[in-house]
C-alpha positions as CSV (number, residue, x, y, z in Angstrom):
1,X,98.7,58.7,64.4
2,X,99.1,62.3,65.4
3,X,102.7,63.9,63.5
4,X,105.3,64.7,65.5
5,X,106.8,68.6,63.5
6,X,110.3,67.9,63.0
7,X,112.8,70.0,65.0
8,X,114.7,72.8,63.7
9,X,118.3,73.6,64.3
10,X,119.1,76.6,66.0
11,X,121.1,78.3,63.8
12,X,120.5,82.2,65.2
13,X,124.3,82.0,66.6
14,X,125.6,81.0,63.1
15,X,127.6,83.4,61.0
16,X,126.5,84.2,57.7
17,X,129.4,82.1,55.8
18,X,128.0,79.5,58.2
19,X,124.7,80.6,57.1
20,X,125.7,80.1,53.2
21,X,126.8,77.0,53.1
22,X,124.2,75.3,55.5
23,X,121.2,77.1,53.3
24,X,123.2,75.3,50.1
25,X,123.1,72.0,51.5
26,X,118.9,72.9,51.6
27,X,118.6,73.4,55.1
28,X,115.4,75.3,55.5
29,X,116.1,76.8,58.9
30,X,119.1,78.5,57.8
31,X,117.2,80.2,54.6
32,X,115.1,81.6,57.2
33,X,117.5,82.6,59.5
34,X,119.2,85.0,57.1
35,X,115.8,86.4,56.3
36,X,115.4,87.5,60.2
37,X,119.0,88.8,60.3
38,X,118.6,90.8,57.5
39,X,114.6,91.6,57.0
40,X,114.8,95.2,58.9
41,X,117.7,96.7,57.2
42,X,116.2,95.6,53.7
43,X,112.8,96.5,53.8
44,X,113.9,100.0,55.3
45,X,116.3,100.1,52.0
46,X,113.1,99.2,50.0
47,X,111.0,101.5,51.7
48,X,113.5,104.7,51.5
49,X,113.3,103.9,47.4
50,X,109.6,103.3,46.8
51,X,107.9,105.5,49.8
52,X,105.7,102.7,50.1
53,X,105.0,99.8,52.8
54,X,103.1,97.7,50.5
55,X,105.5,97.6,47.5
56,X,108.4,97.5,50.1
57,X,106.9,94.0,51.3
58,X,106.6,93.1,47.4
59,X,110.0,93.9,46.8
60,X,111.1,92.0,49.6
61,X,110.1,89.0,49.1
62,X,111.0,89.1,45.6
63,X,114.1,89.6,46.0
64,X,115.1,87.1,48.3
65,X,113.4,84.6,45.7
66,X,115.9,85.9,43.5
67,X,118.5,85.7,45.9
68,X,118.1,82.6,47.3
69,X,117.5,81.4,44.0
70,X,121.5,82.7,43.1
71,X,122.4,81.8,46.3
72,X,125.5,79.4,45.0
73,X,127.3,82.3,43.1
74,X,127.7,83.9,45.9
75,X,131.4,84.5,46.4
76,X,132.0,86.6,49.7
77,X,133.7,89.1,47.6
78,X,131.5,91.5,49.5
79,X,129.2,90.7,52.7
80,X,125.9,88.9,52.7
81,X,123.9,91.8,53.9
82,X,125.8,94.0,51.2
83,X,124.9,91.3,48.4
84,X,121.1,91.4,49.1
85,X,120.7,95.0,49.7
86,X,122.2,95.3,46.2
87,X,119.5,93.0,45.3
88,X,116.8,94.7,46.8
89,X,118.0,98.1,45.7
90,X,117.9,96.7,41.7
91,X,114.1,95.1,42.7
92,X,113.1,98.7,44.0
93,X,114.6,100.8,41.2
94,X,113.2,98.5,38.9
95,X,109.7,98.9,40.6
96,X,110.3,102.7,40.8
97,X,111.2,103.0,37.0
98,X,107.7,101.3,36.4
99,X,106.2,104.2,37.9
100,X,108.1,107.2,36.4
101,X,111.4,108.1,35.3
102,X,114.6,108.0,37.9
103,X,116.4,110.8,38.5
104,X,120.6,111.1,38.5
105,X,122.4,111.7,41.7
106,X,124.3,114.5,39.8
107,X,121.1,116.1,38.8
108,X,119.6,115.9,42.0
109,X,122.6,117.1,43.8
110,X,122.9,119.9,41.9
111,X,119.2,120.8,42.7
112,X,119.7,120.6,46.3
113,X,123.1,122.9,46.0
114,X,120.9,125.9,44.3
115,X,117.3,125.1,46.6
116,X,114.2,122.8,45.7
117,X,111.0,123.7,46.5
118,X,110.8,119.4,47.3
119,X,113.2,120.3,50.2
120,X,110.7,119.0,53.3
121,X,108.8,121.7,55.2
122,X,108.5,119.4,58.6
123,X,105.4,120.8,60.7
124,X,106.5,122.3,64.2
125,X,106.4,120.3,67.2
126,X,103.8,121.4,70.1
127,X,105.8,122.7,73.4
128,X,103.2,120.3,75.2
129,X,103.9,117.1,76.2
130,X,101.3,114.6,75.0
131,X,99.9,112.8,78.1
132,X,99.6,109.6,75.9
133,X,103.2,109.0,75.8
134,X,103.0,105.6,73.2
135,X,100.1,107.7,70.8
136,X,102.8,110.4,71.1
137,X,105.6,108.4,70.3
138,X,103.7,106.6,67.5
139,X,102.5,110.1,66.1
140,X,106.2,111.3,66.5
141,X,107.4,108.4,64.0
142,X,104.7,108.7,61.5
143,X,106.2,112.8,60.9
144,X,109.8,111.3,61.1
145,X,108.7,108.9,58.3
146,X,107.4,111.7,56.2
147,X,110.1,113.9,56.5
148,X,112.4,111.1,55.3
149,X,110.0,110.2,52.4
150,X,109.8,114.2,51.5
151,X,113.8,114.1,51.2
152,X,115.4,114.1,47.8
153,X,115.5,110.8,46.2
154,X,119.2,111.0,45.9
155,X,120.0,111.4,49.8
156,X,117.2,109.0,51.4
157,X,119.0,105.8,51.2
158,X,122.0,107.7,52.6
159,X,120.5,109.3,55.6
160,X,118.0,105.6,56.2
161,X,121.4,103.6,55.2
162,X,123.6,105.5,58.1
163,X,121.0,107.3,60.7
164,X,118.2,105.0,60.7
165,X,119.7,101.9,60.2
166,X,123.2,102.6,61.9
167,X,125.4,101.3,59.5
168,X,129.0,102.7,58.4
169,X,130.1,105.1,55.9
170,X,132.3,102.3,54.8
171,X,129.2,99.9,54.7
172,X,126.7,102.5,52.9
173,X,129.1,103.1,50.5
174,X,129.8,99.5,50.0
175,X,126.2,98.7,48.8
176,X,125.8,101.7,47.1
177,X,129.0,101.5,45.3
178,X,130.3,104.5,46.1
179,X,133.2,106.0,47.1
180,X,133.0,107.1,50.9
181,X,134.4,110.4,50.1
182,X,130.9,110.6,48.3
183,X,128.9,108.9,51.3
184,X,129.9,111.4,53.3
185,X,128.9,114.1,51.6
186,X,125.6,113.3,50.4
187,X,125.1,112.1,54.1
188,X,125.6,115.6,54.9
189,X,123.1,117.1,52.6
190,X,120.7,114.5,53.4
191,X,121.2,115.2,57.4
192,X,121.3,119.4,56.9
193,X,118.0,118.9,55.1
194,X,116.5,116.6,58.0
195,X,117.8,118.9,60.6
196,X,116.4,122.2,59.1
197,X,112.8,121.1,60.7
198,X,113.4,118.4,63.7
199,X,113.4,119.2,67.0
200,X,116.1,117.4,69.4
201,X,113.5,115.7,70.9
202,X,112.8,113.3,68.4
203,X,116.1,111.9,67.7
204,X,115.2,109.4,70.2
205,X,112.7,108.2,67.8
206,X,114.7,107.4,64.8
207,X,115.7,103.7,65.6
208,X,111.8,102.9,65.6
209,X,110.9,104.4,62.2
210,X,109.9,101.8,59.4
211,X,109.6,98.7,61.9
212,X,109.6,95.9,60.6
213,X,109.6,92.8,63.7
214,X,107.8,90.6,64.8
215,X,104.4,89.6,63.1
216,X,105.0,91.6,59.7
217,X,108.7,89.9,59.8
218,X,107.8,86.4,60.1
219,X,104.9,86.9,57.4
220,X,107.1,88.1,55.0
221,X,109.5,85.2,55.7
222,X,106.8,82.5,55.7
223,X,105.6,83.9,52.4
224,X,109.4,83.9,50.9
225,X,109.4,80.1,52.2
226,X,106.2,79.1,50.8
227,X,107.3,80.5,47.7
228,X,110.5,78.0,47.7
229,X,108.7,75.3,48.7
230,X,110.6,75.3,52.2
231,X,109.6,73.2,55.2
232,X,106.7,74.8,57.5
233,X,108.3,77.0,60.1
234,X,109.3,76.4,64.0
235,X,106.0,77.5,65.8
236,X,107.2,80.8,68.2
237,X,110.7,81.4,65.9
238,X,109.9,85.1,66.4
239,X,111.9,87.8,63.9
């Protein structure tokens, strides 16, 4: 007898409270749901702390084990996406910390105030057009990428947190717990040291830097559900 797959909610429309409380009563659609709402803006956060796609995806997925795991005590005292970026953030700076010593915010801001020789040195852009306009575009992103991975440690997050990603001063300094008087400034370090080498040509590039749809989004989402034991996915649920 051939098995009919069991049909999944739609549950896209739902807010996160919504979101909470149906993941809590075990429903597997929801768990993935929040994982497709909220997969680009944490692996970019992962990414900005451990300049590295591969450890970004470990992280990941690590941390929304944990998180799901904790997912009761939740409290809405802050927002869902500000509660697992904080979660991601500790996973990364506990993966950087394996690697080498962290460095203080004060410390690095100090640096930056007197000049570091870290500062980026982002290579000129050619006056020609490319006639391959998507290898152009792709080529584009890949400097954008290192530029942002060649800023100080301590102004990264802020400038992938608020440029990149979009989000508020009031958000970014939410889940970094900060105050915004602080955001703001380190957002303008982060941004003077950025705009010191970029062209205005490629600020139409920034929203596509780090991707993280489609195939590599459901992957890591599958992978996260396998690891909770979750039902087997809605073929064509796309990230």
């Amino acid at each position: 007898m051939q098995t009919i797959a069991p049909k999944h909610p739609d549950t896209a429309h739902l807010s996160d409270k919504e979101l909470v409380a149906l993941a809590n009563s075990g429903s597997s659609q929801a768990f993935r749901t929040i994982m497709q709402r909220f997969n680009q803006l944490l692996y970019r956060v992962a990414r900005g702390i451990l300049h590295d796609e591969a450890e970004a995806e470990d992280v990941l997925q690590d941390a929304y084990v944990r998180a799901f795991a904790a997912l009761r005590k939740f409290r809405r005292e802050s927002s869902l996406g500000t509660w697992l970026t904080r979660i991601v953030m500790n996973e990364a700076v506990s993966r950087l910390g394996q690697r080498r010593p962290s460095e203080e915010l004060e410390t690095l801001d100090r640096v930056v105030e007197r000049g570091d020789a870290r500062v980026i040195m982002f290579p000129g852009v050619l006056a020609s057009a490319d006639p391959e306009a998507v290898a152009a575009q792709a080529q584009v992103r890949r400097l954008l990428e290192d530029a942002i991975d060649e800023l100080p440690e301590a102004f990264r997050l802020f400038f992938v947190m608020r440029d990149v990603e979009e989000l508020s001063i009031q958000e970014t300094a939410a889940m970094l717990a900060i105050r915004p008087e602080t955001a703001k400034t380190r957002l303008h370090r982060a941004r003077r040291l950025v705009r010191k080498n970029l062209d205005s040509r490629l600020s139409d590039v920034l929203r596509d830097i780090f991707p993280f749809q489609g195939a590599r989004c459901a992957r890591i989402s599958e992978a996260v559900a396998a690891r909770l034991g979750l039902d087997a996915g809605a073929d064509g649920n796309p990230c």
